[in-house]
DSSP file (Angstrom, degrees, kcal/mol; ACC not computed):
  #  RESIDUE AA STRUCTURE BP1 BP2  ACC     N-H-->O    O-->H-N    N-H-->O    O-->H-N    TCO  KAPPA ALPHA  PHI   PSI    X-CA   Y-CA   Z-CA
    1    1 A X              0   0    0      0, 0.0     2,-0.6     0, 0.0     0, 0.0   0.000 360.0 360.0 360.0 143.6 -128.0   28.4  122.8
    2    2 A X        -     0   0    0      1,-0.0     0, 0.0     0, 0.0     0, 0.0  -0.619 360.0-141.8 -95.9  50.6 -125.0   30.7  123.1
    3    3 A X        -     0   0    0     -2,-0.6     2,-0.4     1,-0.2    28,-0.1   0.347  14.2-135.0 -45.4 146.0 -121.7   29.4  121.9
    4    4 A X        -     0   0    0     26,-0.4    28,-1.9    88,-0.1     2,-0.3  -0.698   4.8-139.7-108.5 161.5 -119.1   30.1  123.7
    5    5 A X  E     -a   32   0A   0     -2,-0.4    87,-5.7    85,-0.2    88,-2.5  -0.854  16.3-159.7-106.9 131.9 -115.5   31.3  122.3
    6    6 A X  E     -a   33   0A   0     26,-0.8    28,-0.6    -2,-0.3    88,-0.1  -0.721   1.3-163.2-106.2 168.4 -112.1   29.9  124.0
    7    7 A X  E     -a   34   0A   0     -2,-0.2    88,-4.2    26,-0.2     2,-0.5  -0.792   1.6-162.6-160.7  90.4 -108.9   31.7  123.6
    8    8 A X  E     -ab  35  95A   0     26,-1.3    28,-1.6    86,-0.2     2,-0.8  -0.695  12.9-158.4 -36.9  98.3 -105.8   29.7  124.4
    9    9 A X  E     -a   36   0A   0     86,-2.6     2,-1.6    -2,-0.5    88,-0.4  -0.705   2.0-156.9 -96.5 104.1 -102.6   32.1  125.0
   10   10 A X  E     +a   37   0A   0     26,-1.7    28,-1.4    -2,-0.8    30,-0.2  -0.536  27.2 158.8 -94.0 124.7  -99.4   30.9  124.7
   11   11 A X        +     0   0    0     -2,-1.6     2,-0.4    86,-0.2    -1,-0.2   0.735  63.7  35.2 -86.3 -38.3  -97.0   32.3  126.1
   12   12 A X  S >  S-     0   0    0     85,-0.5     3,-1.2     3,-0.1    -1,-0.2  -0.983  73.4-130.4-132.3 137.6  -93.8   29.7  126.5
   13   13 A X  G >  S+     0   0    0     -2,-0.4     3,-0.6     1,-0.3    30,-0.2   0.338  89.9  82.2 -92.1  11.9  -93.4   27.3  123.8
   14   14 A X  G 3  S+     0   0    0      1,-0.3     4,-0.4    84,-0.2     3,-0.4   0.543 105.0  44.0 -65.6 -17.9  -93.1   23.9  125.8
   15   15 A X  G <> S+     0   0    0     -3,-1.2     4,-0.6     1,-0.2    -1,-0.3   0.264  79.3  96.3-132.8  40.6  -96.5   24.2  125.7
   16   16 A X  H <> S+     0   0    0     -3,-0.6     4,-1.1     2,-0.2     5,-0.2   0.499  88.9  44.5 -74.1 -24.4  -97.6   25.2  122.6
   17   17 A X  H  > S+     0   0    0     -3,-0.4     4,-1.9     2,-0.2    -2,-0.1   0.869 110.7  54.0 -92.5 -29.3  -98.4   21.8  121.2
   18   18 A X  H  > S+     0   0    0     -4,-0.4     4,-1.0     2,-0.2    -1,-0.2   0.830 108.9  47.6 -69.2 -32.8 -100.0   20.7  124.0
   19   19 A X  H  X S+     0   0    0     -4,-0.6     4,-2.5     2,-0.2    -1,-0.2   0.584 104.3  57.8 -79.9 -17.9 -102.2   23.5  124.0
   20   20 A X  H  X S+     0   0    0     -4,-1.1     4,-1.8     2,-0.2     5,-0.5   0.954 104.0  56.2 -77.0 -51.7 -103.1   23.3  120.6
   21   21 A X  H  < S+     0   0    0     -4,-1.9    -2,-0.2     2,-0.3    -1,-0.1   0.826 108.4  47.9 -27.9 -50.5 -104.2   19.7  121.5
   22   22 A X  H  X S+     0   0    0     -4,-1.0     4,-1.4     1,-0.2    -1,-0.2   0.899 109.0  53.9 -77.8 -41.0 -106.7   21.2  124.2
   23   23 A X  H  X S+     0   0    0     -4,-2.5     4,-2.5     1,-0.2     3,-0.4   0.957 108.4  45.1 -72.2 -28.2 -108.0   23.7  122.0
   24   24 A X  H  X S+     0   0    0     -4,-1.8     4,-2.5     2,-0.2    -1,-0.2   0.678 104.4  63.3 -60.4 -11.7 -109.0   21.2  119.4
   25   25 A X  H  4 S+     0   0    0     -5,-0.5    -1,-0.2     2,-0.2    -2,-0.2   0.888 111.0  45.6 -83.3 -33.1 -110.5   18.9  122.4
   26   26 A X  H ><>S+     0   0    0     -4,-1.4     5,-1.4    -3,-0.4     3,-0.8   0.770 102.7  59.3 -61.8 -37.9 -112.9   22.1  122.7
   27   27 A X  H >X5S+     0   0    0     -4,-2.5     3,-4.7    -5,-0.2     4,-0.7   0.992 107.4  43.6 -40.4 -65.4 -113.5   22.4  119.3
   28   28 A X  T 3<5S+     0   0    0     -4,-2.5    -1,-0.2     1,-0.3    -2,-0.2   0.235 104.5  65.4 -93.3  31.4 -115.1   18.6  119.2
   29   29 A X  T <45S-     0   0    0     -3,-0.8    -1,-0.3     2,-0.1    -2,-0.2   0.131 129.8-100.1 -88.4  11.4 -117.0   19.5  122.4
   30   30 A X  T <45S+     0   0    0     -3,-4.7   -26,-0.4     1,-0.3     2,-0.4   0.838  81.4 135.6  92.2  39.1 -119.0   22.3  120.0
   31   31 A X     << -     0   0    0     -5,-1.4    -1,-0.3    -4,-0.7     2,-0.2  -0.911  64.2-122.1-107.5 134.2 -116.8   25.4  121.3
   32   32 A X  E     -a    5   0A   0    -28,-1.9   -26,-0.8    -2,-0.4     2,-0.2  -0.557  48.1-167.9 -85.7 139.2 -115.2   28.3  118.8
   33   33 A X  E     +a    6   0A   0     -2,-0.2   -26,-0.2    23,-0.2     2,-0.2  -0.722  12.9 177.8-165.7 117.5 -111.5   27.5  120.0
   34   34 A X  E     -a    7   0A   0    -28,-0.6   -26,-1.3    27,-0.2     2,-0.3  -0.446  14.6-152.0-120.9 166.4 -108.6   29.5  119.2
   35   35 A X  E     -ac   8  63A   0     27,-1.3    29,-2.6    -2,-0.2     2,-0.3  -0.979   4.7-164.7-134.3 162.1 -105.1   29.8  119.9
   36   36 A X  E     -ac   9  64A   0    -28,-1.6   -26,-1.7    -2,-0.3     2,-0.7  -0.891  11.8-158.9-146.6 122.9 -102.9   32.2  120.0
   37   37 A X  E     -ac  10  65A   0     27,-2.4    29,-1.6    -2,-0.3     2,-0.4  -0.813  25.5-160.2 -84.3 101.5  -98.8   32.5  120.0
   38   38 A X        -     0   0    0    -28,-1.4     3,-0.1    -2,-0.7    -2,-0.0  -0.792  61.2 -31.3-104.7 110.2  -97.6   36.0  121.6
   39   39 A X  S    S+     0   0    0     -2,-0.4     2,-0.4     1,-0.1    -1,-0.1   0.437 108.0 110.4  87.7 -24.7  -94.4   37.5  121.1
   40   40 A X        -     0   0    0    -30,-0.2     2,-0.7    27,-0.0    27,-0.2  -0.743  61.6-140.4-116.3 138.8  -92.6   34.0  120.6
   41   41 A X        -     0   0    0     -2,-0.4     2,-0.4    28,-0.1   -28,-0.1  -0.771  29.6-155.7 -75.8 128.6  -90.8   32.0  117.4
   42   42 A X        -     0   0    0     -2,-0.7     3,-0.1     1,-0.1   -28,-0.0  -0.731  20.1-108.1-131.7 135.2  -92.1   28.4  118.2
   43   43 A X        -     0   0    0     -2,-0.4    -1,-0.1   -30,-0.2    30,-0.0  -0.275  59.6 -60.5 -68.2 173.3  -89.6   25.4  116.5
   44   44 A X        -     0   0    0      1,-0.1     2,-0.2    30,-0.0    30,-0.1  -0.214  62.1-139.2 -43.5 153.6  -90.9   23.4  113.5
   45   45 A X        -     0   0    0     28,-0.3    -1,-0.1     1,-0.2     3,-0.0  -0.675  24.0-102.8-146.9 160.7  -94.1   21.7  114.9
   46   46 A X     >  -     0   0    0     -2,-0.2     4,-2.3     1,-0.1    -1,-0.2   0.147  28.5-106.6 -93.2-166.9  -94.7   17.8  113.8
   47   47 A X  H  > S+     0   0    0      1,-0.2     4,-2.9     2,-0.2     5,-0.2   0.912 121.6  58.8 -80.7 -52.4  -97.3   16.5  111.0
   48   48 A X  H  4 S+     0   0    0      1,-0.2     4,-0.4     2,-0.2    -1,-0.2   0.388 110.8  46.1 -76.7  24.3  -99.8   15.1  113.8
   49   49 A X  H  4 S+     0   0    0     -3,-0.1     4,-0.5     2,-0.1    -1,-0.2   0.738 109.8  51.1 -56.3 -63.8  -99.7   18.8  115.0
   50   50 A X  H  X S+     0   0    0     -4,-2.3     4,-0.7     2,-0.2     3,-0.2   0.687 108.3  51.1   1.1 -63.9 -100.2   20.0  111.7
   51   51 A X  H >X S+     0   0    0     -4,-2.9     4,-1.5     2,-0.2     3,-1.0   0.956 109.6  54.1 -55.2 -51.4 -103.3   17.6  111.4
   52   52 A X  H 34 S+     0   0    0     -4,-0.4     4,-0.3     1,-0.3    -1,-0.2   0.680 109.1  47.0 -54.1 -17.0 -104.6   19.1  114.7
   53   53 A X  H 3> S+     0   0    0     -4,-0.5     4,-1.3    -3,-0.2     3,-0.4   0.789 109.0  48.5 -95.5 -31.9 -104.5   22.3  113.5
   54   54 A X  H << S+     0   0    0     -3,-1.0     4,-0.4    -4,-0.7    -2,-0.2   0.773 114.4  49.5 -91.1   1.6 -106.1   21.7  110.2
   55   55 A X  T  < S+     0   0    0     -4,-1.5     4,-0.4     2,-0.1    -1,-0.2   0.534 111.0  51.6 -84.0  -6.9 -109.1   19.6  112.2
   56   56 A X  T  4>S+     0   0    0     -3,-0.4     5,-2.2    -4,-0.3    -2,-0.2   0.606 114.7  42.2 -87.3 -28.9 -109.3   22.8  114.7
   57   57 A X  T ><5S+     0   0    0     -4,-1.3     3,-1.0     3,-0.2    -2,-0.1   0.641 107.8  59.8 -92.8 -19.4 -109.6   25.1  111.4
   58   58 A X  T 3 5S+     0   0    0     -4,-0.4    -2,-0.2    -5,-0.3    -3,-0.1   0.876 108.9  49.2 -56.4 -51.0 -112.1   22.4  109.8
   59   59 A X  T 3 5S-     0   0    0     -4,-0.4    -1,-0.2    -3,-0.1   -26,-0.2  -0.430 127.6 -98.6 -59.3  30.7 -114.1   23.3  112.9
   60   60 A X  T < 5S+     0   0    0     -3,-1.0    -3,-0.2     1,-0.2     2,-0.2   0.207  92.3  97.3  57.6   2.9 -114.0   27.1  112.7
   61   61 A X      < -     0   0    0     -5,-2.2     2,-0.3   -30,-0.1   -27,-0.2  -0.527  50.1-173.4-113.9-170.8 -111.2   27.8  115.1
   62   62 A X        -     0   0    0     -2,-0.2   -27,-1.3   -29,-0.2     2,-0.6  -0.891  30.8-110.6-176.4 129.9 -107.5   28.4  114.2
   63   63 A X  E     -c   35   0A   0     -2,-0.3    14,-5.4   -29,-0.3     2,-0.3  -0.598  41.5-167.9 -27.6  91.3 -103.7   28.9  115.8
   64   64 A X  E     -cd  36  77A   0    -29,-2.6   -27,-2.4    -2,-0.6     2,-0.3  -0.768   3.6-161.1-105.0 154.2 -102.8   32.8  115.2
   65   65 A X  E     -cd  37  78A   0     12,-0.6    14,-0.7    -2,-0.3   -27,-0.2  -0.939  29.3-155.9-117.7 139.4  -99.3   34.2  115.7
   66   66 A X  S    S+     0   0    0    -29,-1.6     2,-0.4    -2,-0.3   -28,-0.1   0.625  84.6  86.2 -88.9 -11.8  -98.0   37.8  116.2
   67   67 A X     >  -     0   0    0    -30,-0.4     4,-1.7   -27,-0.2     3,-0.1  -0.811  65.9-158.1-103.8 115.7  -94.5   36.1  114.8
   68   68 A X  H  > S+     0   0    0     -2,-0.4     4,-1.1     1,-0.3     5,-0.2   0.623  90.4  64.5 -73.7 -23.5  -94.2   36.1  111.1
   69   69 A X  H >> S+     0   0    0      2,-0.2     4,-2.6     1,-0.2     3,-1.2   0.956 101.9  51.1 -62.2 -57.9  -91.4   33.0  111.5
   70   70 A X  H 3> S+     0   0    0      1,-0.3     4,-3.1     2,-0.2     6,-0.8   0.952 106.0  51.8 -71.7 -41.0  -94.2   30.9  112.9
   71   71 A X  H 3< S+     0   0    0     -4,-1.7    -1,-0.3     4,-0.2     4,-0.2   0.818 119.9  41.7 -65.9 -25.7  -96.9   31.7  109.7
   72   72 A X  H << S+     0   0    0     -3,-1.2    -2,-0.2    -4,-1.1    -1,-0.2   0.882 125.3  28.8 -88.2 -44.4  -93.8   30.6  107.4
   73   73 A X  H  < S+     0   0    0     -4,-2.6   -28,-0.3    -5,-0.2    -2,-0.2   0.539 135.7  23.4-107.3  -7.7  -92.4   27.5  109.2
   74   74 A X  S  < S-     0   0    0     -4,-3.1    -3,-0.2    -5,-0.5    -1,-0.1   0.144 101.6-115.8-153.9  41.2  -95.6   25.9  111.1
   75   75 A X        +     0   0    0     -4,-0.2    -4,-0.2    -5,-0.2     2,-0.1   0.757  60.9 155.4  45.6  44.7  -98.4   27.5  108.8
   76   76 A X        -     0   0    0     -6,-0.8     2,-0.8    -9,-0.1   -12,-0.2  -0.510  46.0 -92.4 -57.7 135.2 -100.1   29.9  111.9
   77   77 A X  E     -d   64   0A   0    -14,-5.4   -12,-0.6    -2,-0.1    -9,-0.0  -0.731  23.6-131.4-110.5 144.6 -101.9   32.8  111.3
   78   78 A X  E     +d   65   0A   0     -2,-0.8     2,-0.3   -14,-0.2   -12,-0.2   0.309  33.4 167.5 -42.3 155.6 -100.6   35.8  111.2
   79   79 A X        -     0   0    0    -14,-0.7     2,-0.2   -15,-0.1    -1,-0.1  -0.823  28.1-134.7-166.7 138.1 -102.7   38.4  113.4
   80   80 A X    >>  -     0   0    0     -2,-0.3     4,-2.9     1,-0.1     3,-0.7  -0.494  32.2-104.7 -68.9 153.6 -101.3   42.1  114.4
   81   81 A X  H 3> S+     0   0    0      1,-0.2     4,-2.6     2,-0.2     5,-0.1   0.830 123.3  59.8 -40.1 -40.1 -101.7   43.1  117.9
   82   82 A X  H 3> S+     0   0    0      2,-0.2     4,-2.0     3,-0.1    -1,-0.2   0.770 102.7  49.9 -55.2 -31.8 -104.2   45.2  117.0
   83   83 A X  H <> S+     0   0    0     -3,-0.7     4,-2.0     2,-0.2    -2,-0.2   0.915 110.8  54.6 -77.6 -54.0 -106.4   42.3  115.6
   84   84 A X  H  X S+     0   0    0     -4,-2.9     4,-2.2     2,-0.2     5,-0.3   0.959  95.7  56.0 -66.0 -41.6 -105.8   40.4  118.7
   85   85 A X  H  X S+     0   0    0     -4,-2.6     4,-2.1    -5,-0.3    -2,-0.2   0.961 113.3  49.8 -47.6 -64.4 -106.9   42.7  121.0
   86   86 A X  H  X S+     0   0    0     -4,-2.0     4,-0.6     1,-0.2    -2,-0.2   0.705 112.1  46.6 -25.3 -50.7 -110.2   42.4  118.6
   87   87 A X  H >X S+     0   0    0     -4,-2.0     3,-1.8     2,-0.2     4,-0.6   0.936 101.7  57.2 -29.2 -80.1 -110.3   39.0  118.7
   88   88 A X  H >< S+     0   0    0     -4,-2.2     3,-2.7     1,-0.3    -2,-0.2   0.911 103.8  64.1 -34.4 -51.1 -109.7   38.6  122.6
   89   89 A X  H 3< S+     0   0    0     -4,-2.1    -1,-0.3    -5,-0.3    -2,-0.2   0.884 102.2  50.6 -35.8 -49.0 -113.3   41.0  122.6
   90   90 A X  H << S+     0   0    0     -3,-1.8    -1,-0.3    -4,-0.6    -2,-0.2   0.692  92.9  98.1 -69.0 -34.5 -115.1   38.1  120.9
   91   91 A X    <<  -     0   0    0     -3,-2.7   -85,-0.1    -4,-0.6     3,-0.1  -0.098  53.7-161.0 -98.1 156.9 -113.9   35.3  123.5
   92   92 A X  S    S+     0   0    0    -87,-5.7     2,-0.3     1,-0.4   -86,-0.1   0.442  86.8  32.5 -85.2 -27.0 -116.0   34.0  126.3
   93   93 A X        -     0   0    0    -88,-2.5    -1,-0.4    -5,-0.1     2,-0.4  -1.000  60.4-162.4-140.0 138.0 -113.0   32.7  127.9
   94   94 A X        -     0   0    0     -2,-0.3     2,-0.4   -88,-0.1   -86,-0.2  -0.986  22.3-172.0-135.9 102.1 -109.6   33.9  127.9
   95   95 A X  B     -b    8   0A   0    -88,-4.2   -86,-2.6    -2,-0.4     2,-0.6  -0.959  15.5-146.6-101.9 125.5 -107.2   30.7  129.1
   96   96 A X        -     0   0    0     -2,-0.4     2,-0.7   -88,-0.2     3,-0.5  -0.814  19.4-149.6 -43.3 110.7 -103.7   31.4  129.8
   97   97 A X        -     0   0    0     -2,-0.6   -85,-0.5   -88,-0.4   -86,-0.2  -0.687  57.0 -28.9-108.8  91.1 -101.8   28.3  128.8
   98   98 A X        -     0   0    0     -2,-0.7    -1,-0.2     1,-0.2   -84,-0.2   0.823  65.6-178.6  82.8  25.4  -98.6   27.2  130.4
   99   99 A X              0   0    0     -3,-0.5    -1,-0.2     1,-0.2   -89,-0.0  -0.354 360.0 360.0 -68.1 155.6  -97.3   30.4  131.4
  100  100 A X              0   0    0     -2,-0.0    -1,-0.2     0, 0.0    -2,-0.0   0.292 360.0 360.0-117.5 360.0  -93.5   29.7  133.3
């Protein structure tokens, strides 16, 4: 059986939390589930966000940033552009999340 890889993008940061929420809901349906923060500094994020993120990484998937603000102040991880494009190769599914 073939897991498949999701790939959350967020684009606007009203919906960053929410979307971390949905990838973790993939996660504990047996899905690689990523997110990914493009281009934006995203405010301080709460603890039960926090939690979600370290039960999304618990479960192999993980919350990347290209913004170096976000890896200091709501513990993302960093990824270059370059990396992501790699990354994106991997995915089965590519969701845009909340674009405005």
């Amino acid at each position: 059986m073939e897991y498949k890889k999701v790939c959350f993008m967020y684009r606007h940061e009203d919906y960053v939390v929410d979307g971390i929420r949905s990838a973790l809901g993939l996660a504990v349906e047996n899905m690689y589930s990523y997110g990914m923060v493009i281009d934006k500094e995203i405010p301080e994020i709460d603890e039960l966000t926090k939690e979600s993120i370290e039960m999304l990484r618990d479960m192999e998937g993980d919350i990347f940033t290209t913004v170096q603000a976000d890896v200091e102040k709501n513990d993302f991880t960093a990824i270059s552009i370059e990396e992501l494009g790699e990354k994106l190769r991997e995915m089965t599914h590519i969701i845009p999340y909340g674009a405005k």
